[in-house]
C-alpha positions as CSV (number, residue, x, y, z in Angstrom):
1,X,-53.1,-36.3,-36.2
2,X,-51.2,-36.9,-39.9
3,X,-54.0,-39.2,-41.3
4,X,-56.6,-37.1,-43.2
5,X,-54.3,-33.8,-43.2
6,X,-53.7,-31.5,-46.4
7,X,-50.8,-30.1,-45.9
8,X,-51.2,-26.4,-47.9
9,X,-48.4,-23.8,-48.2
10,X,-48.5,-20.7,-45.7
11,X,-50.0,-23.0,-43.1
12,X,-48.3,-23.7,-39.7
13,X,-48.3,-27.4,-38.6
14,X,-46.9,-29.3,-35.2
15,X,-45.2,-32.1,-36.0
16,X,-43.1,-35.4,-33.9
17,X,-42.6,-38.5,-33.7
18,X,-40.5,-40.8,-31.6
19,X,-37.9,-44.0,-31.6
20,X,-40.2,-47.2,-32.2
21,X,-40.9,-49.1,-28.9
22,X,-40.3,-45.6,-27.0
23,X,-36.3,-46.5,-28.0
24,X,-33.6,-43.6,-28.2
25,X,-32.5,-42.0,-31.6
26,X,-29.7,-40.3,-30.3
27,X,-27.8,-42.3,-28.0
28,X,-25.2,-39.1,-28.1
29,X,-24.6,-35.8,-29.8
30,X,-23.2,-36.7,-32.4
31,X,-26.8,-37.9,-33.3
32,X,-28.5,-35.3,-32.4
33,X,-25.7,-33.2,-34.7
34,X,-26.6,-35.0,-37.4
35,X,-29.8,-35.2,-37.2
36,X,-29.9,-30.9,-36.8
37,X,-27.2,-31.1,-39.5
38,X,-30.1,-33.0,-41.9
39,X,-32.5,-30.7,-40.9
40,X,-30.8,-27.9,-42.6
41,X,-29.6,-29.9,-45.8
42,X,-31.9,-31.7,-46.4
43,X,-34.8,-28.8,-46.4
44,X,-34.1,-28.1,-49.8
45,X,-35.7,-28.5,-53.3
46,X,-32.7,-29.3,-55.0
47,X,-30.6,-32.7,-54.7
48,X,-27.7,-32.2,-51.9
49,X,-25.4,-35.1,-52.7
50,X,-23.6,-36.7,-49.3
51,X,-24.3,-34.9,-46.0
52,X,-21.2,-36.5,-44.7
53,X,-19.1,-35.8,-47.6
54,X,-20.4,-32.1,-47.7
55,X,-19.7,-31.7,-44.1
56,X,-16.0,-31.9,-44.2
57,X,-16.6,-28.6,-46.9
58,X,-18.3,-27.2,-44.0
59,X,-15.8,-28.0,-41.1
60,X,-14.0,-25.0,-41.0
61,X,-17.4,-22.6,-40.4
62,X,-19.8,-22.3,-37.5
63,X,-22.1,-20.2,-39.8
64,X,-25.6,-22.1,-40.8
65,X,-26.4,-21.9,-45.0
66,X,-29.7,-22.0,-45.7
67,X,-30.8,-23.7,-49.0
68,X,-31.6,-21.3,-51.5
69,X,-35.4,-23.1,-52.5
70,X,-36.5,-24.8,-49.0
71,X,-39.3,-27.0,-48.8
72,X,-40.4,-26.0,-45.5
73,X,-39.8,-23.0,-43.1
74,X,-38.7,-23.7,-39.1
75,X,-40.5,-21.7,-36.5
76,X,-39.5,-24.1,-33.6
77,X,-37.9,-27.4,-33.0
78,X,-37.0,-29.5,-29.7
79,X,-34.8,-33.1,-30.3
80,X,-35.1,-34.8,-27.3
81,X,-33.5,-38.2,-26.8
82,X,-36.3,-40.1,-27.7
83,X,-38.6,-38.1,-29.6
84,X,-38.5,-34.8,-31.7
85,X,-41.0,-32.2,-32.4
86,X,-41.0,-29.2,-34.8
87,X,-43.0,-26.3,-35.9
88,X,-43.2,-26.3,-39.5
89,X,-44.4,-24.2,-42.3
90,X,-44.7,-26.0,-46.0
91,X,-43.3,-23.4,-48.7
92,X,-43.7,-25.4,-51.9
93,X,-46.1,-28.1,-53.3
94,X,-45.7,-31.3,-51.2
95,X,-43.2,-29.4,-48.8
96,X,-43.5,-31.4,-45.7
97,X,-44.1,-34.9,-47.3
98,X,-41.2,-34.6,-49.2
99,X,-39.0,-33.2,-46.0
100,X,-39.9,-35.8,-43.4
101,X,-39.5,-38.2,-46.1
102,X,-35.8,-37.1,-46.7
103,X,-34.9,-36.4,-43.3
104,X,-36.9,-39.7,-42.0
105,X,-35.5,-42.0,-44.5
106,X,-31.6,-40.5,-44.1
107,X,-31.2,-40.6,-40.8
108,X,-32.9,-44.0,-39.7
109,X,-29.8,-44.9,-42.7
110,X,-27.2,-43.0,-40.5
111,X,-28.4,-44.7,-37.5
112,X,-28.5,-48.4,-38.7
113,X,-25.2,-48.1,-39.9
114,X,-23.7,-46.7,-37.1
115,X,-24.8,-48.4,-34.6
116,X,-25.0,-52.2,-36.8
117,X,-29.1,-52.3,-37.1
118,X,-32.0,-53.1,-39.4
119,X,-35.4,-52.0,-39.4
120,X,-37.3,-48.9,-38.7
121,X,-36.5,-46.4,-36.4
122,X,-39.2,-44.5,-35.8
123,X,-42.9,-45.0,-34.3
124,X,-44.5,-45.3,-37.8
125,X,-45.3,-42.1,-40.3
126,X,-44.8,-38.7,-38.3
127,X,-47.4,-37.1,-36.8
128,X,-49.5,-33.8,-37.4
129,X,-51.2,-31.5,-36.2
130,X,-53.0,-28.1,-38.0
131,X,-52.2,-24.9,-36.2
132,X,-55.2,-23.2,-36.9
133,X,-55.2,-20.2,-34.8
134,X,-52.7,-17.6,-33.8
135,X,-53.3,-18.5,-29.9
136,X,-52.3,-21.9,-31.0
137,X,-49.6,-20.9,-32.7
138,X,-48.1,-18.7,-29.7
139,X,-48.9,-21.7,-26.8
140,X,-47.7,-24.8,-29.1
141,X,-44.4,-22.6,-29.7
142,X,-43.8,-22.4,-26.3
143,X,-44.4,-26.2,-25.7
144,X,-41.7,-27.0,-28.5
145,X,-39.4,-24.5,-27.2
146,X,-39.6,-26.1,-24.5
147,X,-40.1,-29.6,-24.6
148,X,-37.4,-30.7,-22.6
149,X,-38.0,-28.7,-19.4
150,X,-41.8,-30.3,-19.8
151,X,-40.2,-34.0,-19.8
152,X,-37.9,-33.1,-17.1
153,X,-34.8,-34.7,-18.9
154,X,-32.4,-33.5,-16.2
155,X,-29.7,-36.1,-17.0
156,X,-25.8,-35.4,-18.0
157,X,-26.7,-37.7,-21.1
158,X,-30.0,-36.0,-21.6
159,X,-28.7,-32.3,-21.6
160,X,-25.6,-33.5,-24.1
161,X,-27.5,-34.6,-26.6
162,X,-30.8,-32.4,-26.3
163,X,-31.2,-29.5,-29.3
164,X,-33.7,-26.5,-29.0
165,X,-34.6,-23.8,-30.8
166,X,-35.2,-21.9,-27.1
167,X,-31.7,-20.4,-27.3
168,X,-32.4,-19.1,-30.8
169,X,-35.2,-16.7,-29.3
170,X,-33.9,-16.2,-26.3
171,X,-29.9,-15.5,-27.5
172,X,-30.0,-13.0,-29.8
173,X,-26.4,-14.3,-30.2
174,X,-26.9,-17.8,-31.4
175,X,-25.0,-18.8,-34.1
176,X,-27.8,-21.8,-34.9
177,X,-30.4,-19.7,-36.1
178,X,-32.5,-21.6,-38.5
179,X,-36.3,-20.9,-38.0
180,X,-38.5,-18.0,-38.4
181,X,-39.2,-16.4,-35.5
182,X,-40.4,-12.8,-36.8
183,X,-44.1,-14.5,-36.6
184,X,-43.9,-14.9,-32.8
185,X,-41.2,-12.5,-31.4
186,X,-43.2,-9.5,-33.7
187,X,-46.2,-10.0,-31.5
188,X,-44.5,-8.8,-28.2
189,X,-42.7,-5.7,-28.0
190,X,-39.4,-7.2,-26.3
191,X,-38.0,-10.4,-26.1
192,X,-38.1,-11.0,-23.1
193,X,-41.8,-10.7,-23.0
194,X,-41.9,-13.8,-25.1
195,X,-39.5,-15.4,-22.7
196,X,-41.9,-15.0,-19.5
197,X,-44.9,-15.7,-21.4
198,X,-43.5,-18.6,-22.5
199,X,-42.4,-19.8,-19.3
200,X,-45.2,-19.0,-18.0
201,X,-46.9,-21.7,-20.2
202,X,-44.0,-24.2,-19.5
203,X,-45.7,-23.9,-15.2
204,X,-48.6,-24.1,-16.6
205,X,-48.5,-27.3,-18.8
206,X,-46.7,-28.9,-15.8
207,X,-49.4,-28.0,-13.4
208,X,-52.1,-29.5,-15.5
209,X,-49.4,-32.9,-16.5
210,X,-49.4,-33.1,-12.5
211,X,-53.0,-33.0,-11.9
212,X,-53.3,-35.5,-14.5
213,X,-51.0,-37.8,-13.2
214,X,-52.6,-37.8,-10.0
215,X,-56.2,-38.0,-11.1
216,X,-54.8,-41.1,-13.1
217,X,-53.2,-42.7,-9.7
218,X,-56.9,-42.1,-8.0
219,X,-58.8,-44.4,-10.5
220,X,-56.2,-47.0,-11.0
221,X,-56.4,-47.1,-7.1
């Protein structure tokens, strides 16, 4: 987890975190729009003034600008109602800290005022983990790829507010292309091959989140 980790440029880390008291964050997508819209602004050394003010400069373009000094580089991302997770890279000095800071602290503001709250809004500081290896790198992209399929959020109100960077390396098309994904896609020769190995991994993880579920209904009984 977070407490302990050096974060150090060039490395690759997981990181979430989820609505305090397992609550939602994005009750609809215009959250989750804002929240993807902070991503991008907000991943930048410079000062960005007012997200909402700068998104009426913005309006008339579906094209994503990407800061010219970011703090941190994307490789994969999943927002989920309730909970988020990314795959991040640090490219400066402090990169992520200062990020999740940004992105943490603006958006719980969004949020409160919006919907007429105080308080936190998230479980406590985000979480981390160190991607250490490149097997870990290639199964822990597939699990934020795709992150909703694992939780099964099936919904209408789910799917509307759900974001994913799966379409980004699956659609060469995508107009929301915001991570990296040389690093992962360069190690298979098409694809597509990415897309079944990463499936793949998706029936996997479910298998084992089965097993588990029913070895955990055999002790409680």
């Amino acid at each position: 987890m977070s407490r302990g980790i050096k974060f150090a440029t060039g490395e690759y880390y997981h990181i979430f975190n989820r609505g305090t008291d397992k609550r939602l964050i994005f009750n609809e997508p215009n959250d989750s729009d804002r929240f993807f819209q902070s991503m991008i602004e907000f991943n930048s050394d410079k000062p960005i003034g007012s997200i909402y003010e700068n998104s009426f400069r913005k309006e008339t373009t579906n094209i994503i600008i990407k800061p010219d000094k970011p703090l941190v580089s994307f490789l994969a991302y999943c927002l989920n109602p309730n909970h988020y997770h990314f795959i991040i890279c640090p490219l400066l000095n402090k990169g992520i800290e200062r990020f999740m800071h940004r992105l943490g602290t603006g958006y719980t503001n969004y949020f409160n005022e919006k919907y007429e709250r105080n308080g936190v809004l998230f479980q406590g500081k985000f979480k981390a983990t160190h991607i250490d290896t490149n097997e870990y790198l290639l199964h822990i992209s597939a699990y934020v790829n795709l992150n909703f399929k694992i939780h099964q959020l099936g919904s209408s109100a789910s799917k509307l507010v759900i974001k994913s960077s799966w379409e980004e390396y699956v659609n060469e098309f995508s107009r929301k292309n915001i991570c990296d994904k040389g690093i992962i896609l360069g190690q298979f020769k098409k694809s597509h091959q990415y897309k079944k190995f990463a499936l793949d991994a998706l029936e996997n993880i479910i298998e084992r989140k089965k097993k588990e579920k029913e070895l955990k209904a055999l002790l409680i009984d």
